[in-house]
C-alpha positions as CSV (number, residue, x, y, z in Angstrom):
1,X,0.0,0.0,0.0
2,X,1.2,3.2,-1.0
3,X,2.3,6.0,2.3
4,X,-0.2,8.5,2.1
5,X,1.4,10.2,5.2
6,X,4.5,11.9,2.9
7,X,3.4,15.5,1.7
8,X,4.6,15.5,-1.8
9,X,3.5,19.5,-2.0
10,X,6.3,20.1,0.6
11,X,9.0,18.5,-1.8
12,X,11.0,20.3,-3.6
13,X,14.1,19.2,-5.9
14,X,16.7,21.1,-7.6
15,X,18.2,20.4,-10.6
16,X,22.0,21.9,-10.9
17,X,22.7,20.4,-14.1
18,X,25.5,22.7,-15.8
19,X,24.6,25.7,-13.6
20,X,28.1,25.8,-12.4
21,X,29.1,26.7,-16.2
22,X,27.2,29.6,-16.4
23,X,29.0,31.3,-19.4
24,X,28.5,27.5,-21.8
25,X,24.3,28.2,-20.5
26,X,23.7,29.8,-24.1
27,X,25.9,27.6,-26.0
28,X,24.8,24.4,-24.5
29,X,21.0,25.7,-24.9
30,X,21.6,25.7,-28.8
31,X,23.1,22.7,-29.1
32,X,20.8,20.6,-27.3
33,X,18.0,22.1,-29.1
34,X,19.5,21.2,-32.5
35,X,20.2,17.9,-31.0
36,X,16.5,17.7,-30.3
37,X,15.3,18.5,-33.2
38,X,17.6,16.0,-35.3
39,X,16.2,13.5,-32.9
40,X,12.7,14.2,-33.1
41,X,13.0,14.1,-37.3
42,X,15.2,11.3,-37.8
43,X,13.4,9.3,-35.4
44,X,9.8,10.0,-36.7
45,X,11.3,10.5,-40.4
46,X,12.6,6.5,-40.0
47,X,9.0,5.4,-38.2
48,X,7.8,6.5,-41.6
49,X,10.3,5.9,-44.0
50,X,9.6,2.2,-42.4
51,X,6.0,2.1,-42.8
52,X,5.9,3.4,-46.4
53,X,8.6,1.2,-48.0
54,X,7.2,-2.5,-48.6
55,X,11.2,-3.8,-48.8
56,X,11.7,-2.6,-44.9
57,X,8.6,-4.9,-43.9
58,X,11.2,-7.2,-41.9
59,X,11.4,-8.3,-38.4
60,X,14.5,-6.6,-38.2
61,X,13.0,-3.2,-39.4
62,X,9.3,-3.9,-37.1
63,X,12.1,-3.7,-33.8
64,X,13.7,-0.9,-35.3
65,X,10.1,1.2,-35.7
66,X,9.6,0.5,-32.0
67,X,13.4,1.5,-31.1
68,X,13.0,5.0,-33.1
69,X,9.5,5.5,-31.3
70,X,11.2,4.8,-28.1
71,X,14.1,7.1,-28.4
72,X,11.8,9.9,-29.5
73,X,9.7,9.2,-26.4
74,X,13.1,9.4,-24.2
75,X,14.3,12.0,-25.6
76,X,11.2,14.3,-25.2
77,X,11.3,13.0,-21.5
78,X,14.8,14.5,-20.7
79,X,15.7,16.8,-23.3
80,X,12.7,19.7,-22.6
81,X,13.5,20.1,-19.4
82,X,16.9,20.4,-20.2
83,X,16.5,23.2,-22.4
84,X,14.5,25.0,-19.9
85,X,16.9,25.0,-16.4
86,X,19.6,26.1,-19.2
87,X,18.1,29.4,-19.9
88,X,15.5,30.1,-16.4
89,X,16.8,30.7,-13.1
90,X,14.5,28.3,-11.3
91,X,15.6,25.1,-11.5
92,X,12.9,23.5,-9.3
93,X,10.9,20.7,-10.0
94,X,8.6,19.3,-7.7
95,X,7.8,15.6,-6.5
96,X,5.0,14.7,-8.8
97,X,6.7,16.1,-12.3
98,X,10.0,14.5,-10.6
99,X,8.4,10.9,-10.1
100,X,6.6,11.6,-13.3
101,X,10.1,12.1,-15.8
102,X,11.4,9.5,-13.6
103,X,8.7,6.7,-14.8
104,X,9.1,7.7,-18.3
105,X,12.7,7.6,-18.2
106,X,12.8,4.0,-16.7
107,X,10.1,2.6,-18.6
108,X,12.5,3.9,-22.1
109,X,15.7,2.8,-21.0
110,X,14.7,-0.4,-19.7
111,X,12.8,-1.2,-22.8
112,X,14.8,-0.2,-24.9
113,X,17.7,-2.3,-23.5
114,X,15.5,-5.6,-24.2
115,X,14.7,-4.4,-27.6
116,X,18.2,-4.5,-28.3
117,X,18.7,-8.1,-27.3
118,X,15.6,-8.6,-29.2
119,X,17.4,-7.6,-32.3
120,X,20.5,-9.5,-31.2
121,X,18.5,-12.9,-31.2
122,X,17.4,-11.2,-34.7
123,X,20.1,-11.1,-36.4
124,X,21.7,-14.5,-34.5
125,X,18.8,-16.4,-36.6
126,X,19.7,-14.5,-39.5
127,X,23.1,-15.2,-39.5
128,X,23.2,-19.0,-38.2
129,X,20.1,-20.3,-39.5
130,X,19.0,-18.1,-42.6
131,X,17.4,-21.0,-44.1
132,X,14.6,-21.4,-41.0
133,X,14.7,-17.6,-40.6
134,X,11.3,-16.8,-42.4
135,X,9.8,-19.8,-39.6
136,X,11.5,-18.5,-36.6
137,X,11.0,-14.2,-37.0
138,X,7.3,-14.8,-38.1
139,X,5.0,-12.0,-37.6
140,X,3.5,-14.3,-34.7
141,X,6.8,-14.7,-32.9
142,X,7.6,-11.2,-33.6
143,X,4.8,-9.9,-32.1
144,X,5.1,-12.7,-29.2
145,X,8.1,-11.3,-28.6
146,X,7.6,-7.6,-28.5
147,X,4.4,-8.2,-26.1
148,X,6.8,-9.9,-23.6
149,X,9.5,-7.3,-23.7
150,X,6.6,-4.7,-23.1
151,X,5.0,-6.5,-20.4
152,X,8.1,-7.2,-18.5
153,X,8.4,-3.5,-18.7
154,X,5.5,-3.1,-17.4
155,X,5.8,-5.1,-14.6
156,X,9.4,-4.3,-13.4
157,X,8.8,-0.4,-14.1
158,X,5.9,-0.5,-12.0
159,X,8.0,-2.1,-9.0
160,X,10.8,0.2,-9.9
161,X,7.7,3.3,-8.7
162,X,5.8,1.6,-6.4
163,X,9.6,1.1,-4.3
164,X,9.5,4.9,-4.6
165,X,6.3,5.6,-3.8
166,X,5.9,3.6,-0.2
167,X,8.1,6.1,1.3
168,X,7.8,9.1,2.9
169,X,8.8,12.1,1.9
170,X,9.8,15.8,3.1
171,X,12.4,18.9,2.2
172,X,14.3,20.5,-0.9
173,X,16.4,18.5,-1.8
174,X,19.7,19.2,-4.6
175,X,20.3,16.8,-8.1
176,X,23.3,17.4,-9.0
177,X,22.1,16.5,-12.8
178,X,19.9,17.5,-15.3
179,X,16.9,15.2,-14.9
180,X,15.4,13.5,-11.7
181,X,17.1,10.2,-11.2
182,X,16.7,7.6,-8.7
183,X,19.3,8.2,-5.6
184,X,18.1,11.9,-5.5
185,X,14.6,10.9,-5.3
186,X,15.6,8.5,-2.6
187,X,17.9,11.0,-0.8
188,X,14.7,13.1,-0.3
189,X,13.2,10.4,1.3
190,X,12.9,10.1,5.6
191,X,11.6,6.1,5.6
192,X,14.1,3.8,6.0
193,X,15.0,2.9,2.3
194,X,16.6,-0.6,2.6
195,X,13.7,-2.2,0.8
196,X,14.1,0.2,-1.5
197,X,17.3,0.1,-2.8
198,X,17.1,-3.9,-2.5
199,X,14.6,-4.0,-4.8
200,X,15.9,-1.8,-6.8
201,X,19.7,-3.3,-7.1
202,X,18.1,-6.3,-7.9
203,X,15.6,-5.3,-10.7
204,X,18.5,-3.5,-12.6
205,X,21.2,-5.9,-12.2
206,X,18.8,-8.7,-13.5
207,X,17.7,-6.3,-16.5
208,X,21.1,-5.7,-17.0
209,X,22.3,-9.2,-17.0
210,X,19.8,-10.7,-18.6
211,X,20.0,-8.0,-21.9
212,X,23.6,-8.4,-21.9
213,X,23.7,-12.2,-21.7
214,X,21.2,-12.5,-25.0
215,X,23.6,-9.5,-26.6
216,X,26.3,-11.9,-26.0
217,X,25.3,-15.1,-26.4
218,X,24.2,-14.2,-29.7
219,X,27.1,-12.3,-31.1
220,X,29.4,-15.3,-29.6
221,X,27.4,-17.6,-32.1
222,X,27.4,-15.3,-35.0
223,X,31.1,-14.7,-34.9
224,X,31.5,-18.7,-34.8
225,X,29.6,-18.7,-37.8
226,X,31.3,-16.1,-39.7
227,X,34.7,-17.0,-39.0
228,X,33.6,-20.9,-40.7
229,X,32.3,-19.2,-43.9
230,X,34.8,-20.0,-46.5
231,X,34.0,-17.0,-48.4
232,X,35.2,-13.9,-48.0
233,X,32.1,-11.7,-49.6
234,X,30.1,-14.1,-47.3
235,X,32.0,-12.9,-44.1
236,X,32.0,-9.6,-45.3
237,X,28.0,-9.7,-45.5
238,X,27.4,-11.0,-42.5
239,X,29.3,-8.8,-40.6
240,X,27.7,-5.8,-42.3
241,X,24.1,-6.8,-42.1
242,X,24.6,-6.3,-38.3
243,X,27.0,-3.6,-38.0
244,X,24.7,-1.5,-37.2
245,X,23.1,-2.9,-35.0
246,X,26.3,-4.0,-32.5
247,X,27.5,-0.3,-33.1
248,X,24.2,0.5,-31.5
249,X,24.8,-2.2,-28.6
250,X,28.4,-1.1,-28.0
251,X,27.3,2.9,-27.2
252,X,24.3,1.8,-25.3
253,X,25.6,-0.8,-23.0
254,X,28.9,0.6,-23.2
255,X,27.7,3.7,-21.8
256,X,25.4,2.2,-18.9
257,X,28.6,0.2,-18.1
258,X,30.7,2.8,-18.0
259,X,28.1,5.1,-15.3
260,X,28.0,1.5,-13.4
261,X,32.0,2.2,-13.0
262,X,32.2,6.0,-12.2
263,X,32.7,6.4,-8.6
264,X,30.0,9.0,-7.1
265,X,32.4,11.7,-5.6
266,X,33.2,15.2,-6.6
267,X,35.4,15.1,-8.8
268,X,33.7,13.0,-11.2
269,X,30.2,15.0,-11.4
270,X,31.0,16.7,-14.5
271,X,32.1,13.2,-16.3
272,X,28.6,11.8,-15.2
273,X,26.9,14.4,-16.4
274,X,28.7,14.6,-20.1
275,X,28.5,10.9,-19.8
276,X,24.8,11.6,-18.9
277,X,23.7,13.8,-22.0
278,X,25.5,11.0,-24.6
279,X,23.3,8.8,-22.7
280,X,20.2,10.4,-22.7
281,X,20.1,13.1,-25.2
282,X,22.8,12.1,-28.0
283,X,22.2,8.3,-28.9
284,X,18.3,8.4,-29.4
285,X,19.8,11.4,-32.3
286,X,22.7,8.7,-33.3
287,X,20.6,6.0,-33.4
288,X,18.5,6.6,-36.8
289,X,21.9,7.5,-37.9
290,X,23.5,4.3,-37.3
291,X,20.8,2.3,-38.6
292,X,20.0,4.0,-41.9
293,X,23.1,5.5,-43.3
294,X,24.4,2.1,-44.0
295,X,21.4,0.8,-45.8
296,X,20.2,1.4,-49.1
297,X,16.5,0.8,-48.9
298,X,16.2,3.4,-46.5
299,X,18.5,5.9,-48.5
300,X,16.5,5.2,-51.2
301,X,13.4,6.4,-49.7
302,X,14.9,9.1,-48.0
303,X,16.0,10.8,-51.9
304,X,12.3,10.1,-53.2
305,X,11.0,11.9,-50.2
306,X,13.1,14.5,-50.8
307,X,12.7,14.6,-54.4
308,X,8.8,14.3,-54.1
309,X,7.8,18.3,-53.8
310,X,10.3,19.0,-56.3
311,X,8.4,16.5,-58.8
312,X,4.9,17.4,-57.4
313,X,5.6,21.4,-58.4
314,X,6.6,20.3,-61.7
315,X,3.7,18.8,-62.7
């Protein structure tokens, strides 16, 4: 049962994120926004380009749609509110917008990391069995498969709030980030938070293991394979038809990995935060990058769409 005793009008977080840069406030504000709206086009722009191009109707492509939609999604979580403590002097936020970004934010990230394995176990049945692959990615098992990621999500997001939510909580409280993240929501927090924090180590070390371990497994197996191709072009195509897809893998979980490592003291704030923003505000922008710049079909469609007013006017 969630505490009803906490009076969330009476909490108040402050978000520092780069306010001890004061003179990089305008610069930084620019850039994100460009950032922003790169992210918002490319990853709409591919949701269509996807939809409207009968050769991208692939399981491959279906995951991809989802990924885009996702880091538009996260992005529009984080990035707003961003832009606005860069340029206002009040850089408050209270509890309910706090928890709010903070669901939304979880429910992204933790999606998007089992979309990625997804995609792994994609391309490991592409790779070591192409022959059964039109069996195996099915549009029933595809769709199987994206309701269990989504419902997982569901579940393990909703533990990740209602952990948060069953204490009590009271005072201003400082973030020494951009966005409301867990430990300053629990640092505002006068309930004893063992539970808390038990719950939530274990939920994101099992999300965590369990994403990497399908990431792994399955790149393990397509290496294998590769490397016992006799052909050169063969090797060659393999490896390129999920390039982007491990480049994607590599920044994501490289990244998360790499935040797991940071020790939290002083001196590395400003490296969380930088390391913060790629997370969070520059790979949902890279990511429709990665994944059409080295395909054809969706170049393709990209030049008709561009060329399309230009042949409409001339008619």
């Amino acid at each position: 049962m969630v505490n009803a005793d906490r009076n969330e009008s009476d909490v108040i977080f402050i978000l520092l994120g780069f306010s001890d840069y004061p003179e990089l406030h305008i610069p930084l504000f620019l850039l994100f926004l460009v950032i922003y709206m790169i992210t918002v086009a490319g990853n709409l722009g591919m949701i269509v380009i996807i939809r409207i191009n009968p050769k991208l109707h692939t399981p491959m492509y279906l995951f991809l749609s989802h990924l885009s939609f996702l880091d538009f999604c996260y992005s529009t979580v984080i990035t707003p509110k961003l832009l606005q403590i860069l340029v206002v002097e009040d850089r408050s936020i209270s509890f309910a917008p706090c928890i709010t970004q903070y669901t939304f934010a979880a429910i992204c990230v933790v999606t998007e990391a089992f979309l990625l394995a997804v995609m792994a176990y994609d391309r490991f049945v592409a790779i070591c069995n192409p022959l059964l692959y039109v069996v195996v990615m099915s549009q029933k098992r595809c769709a199987l498969l994206l309701a269990a990621v989504y419902t997982w999500v569901i579940i393990s997001s909703y533990m990740f709030i209602y952990s948060l939510l069953i204490l009590s909580f009271s005072g201003t409280k400082i973030i020494n980030n951009f966005f409301c993240e867990y430990a300053a929501i629990l640092s505002a927090s006068i309930s004893d938070t063992h539970v808390t924090e038990m719950i939530i180590f274990i939920l994101a070390n099992l999300n965590t293991f369990f994403t990497l371990t399908i990431v792994l497994t399955s790149y393990l197996f397509i290496f294998i394979t590769v490397l016992k191709m006799h052909s050169a072009s063969g090797r060659c195509k393999a490896f390129s038809t999920c390039a982007s897809h491990l480049t994607g893998v590599t920044i994501f979980f490289g990244i998360i990995l790499f935040l797991y490592c940071v020790p939290s003291s002083k001196s590395s704030w400003l490296l969380v935060r930088v390391s913060t923003v790629f997370y969070t505000v520059v790979i949902p922008m890279l990511n429709p990058l990665i994944y059409s710049l080295r395909n054809k079909d969706v170049k393709e469609t990209i030049k008709k769409l561009i060329e399309l007013p230009a042949r409409c006017s001339s008619r």
